[in-house]
N, C-alpha and C positions, 0 to 999 in steps of 0.2 A: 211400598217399594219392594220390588223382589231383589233376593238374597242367595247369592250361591256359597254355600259349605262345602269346601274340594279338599280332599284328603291327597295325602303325599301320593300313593297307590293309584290316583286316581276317578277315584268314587268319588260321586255329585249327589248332595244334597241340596231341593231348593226350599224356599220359605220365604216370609214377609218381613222385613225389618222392622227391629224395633229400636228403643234406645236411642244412642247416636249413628246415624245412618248415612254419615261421610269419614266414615273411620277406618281403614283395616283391621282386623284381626288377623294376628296368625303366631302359631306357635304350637305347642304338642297339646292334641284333645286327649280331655279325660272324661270321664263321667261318673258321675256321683249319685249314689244309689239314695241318699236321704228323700223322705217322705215329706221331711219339714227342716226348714233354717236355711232357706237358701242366702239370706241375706247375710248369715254368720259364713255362709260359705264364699261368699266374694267375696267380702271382705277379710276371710281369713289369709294374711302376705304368704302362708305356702303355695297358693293357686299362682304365685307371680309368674307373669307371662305364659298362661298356662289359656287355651277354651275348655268351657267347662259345660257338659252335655249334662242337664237332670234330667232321669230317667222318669221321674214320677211328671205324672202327665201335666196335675196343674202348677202351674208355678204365677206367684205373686197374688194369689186371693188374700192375702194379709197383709197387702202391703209392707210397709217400711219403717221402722221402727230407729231412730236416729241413735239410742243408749244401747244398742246389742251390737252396734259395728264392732268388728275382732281389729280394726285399724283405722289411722285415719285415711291415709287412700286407697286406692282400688290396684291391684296391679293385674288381673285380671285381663286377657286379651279379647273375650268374647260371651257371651251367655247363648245358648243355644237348649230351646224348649220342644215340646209339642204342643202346648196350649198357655196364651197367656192369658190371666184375664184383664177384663176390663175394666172392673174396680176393685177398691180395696175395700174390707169389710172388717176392721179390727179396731178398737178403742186407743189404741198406740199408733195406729199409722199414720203417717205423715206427709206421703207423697207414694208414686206411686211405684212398680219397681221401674218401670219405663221410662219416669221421670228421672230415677235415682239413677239409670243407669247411661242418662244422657245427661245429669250433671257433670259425670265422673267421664264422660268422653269415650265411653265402655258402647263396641258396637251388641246386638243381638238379633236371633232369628226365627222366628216361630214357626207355626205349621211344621215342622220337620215330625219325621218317624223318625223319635229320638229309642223305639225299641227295636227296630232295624238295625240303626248306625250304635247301640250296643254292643247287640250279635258282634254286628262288623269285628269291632275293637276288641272284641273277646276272641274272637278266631284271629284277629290279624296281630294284634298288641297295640300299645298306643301307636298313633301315629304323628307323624308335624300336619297340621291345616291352615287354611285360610276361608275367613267369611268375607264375603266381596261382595260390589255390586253387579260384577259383572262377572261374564264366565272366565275362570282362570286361562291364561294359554300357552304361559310359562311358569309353569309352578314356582323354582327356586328366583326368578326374576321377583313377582308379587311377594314373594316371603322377605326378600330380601327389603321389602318398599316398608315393613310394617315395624315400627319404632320399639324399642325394648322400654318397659317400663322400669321406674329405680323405687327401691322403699326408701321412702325418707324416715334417717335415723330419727329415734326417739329426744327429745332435749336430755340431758345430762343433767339428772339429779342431783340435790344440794348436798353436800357432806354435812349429812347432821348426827348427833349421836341415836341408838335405837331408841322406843319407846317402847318397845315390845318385846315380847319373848323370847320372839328367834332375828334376827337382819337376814334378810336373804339377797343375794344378788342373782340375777335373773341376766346372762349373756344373751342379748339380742341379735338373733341371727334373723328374725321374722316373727316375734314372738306375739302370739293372739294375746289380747285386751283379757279372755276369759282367765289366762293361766294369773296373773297378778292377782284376779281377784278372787279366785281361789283359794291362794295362799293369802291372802291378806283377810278373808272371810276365818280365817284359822289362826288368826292374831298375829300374824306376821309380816314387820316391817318390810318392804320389798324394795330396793333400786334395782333399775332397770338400767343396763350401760351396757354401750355398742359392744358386739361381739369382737372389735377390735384392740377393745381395752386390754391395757397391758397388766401385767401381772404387780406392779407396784401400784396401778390404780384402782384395783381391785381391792388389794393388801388396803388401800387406805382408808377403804370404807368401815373398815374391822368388823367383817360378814362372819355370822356363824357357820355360812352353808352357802352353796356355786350352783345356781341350775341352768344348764343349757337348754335354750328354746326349741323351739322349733323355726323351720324356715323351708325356703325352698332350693329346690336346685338337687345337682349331684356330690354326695357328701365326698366323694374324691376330691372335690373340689377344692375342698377347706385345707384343705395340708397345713397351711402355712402356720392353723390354729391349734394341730397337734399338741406339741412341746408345750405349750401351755395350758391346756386338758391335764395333760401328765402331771405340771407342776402344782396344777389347783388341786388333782385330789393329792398333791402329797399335804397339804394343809391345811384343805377346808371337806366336811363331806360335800360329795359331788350326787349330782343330778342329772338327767337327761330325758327329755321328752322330743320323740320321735326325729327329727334331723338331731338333736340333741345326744339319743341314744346311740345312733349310727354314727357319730362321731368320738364318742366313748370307747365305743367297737374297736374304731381306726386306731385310735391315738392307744392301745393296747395290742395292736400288733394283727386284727381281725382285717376280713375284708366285706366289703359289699359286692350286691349287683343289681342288676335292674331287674323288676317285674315285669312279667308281661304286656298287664294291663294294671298295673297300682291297685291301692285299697282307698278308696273313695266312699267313703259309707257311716251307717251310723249303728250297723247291726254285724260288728264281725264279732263270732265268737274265741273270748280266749282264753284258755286253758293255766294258772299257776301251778307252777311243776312240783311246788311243797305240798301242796293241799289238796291238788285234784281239781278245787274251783273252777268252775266254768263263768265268768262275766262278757257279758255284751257291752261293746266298745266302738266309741268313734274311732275313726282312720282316715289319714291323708295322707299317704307316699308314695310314690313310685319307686323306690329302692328299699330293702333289705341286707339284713345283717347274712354271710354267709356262714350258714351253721357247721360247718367244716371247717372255717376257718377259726374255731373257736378252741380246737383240741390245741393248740400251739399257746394259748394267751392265759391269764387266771381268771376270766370272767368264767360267770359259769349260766345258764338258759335259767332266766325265774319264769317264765310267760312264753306259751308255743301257741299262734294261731292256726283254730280248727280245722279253717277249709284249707289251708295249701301247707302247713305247719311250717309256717315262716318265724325265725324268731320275731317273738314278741316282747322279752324283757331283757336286763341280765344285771347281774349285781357280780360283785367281789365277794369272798370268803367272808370277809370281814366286815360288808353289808357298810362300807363308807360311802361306795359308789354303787348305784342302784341307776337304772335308768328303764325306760318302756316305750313300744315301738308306737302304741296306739296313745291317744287322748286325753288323760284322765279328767283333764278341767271339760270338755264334753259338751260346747255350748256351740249347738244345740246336739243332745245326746244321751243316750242312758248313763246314770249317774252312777253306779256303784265304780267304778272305774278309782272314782277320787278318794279311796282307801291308800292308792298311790302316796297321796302329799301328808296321809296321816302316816305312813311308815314313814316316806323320810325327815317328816317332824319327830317323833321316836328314836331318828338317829342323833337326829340335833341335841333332841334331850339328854341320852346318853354323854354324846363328847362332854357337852357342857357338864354333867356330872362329872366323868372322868377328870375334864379339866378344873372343876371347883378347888 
């Protein structure tokens, strides 16, 4: 079945459907530079309501692997390729991506010059799209037709005492399956509870440590979770990873804005401002911290990304609150990154000393 990819501007892209091929899509294309893990990249809930264009040519020779989803649904608007293949050739795969991605009710589009319709978005920025069966002929009409997806919250873990180390509590704004076991690969008990939770249910758990996930969206959005950002680092050290960080920013007096075209990728390099270190890092946002906006507030820049020197980190004086724009759990991604979760296990250690 043929397939039209129409951008806000305009521009028509056609291809062959895959997937689910009675579905809209539509909502802002991105593209993502990874080589490999497209399956961790669907699945990852920052893509929510997002198409998502892989540059690298082949996509699904390894099929599907059901223990690396970053979630249990897809929120995903669209998959848009230049070549799919035909089967899966991997000792873990299970289905194929085309099957997995018409389980999930996820339309896709193959055949496309997905290194065209990069140029595009790199010269134009991202834009809103729609993948359709037919040719668009009212844009904002079709956009309007194509249903928003919701994450569904995580169950609410049991109030038990720690058995480990550190208790971390992990606020769920979108948070990937990767970052829990991360931290829990480093001995650390984890509950995970909605990024709604309130500051006495927090308190209840008796957390050594607050990390804020990641998610999607525009972190103006969150306002409402400020004030209590504020109130967790007055009591527990704080954490943030990427929507995480950018809400750290906020709730300290910083601002954001949009990127051009986001960081989609599994190869940006980034710079630590103590040491000089250069590490290569996963990324997923379309918003940044704005670095001017920073002389006004106490954080201060730990991590500057190379190509466009976007911040990339920022911590307090007092190294309680630390947070980073990129990755560090990195699944799928270059690993040095997750030096991240061993410093803010170092700070845990510390309080806990001080507090012995």
């Amino acid at each position: 079945m043929q397939k039209f990819l129409t951008l806000a501007d305009g521009t028509q892209w056609t291809g062959t459907g895959f997937g689910d091929l009675n579905v809209i899509g539509a909502g802002p294309l991105v593209f993502n530079t990874g080589m490999t893990g497209y399956q961790e990249t669907i699945t990852d809930p920052s893509y929510l309501n997002q198409l998502i264009a892989f540059t690298y040519p082949l996509i699904g020779n390894y099929g599907i692997d059901p223990t690396v989803n970053q979630s249990a649904t897809l929120g995903t608007q669209a998959v848009i390729v230049h070549e799919l293949t035909d089967f899966a050739d991997h000792y873990t795969s299970r289905q194929s991506l085309d099957n997995f991605l018409l389980t999930h009710h996820i339309p896709g589009i193959k055949d496309v010059d997905t290194r065209s319709l990069t140029t595009h978005l790199r010269t134009t920025g991202t834009q809103m799209a729609i993948l359709s069966n037919q040719p668009v002929t009212d844009f904002n009409a079709t956009l309007a037709m194509a249903p928003l997806k919701q994450l569904i919250p995580k169950p609410l873990p049991a109030n038990l005492p720690t058995q480990s180390a550190h208790h971390l509590i992990v606020l769920d704004f979108g948070e990937k399956q990767a970052i829990t076991t991360a931290l829990q690969a480093r001995g650390c008990q984890v509950s995970v509870l909605p990024a709604t939770s309130s500051f006495k249910t927090i308190q209840a758990y008796h957390p050594d440590g607050v990390l804020l996930s990641n998610g999607p969206g525009n972190p103006q959005h969150y306002a409402a979770i400020l004030p209590l950002i504020r109130q967790l680092a007055q009591h527990y050290p704080l954490a943030g990873i990427c929507l995480g960080h950018q809400l750290i920013a906020l709730a300290y007096g910083a601002k954001t804005y949009q990127l051009p075209f986001g960081h989609h990728g599994l190869n940006h390099p980034v710079q630590a401002t103590a040491t000089g270190q250069v590490i290569m890092t996963a990324q997923n946002h379309d918003y940044a911290v704005d670095p001017a906006s920073l002389t006004t507030t106490p954080l201060h820049v730990t991590y500057t990304e190379l190509n466009d020197s976007s911040v990339e980190g920022l911590a307090l004086p007092q190294a309680t609150v630390m947070s980073v724009q990129f990755h560090p759990e990195a699944h799928p991604g270059p690993q040095e990154a997750g030096q991240f979760f061993d410093q803010f296990i170092a700070v845990l250690q510390k309080e806990a000393m001080l507090n012995a």
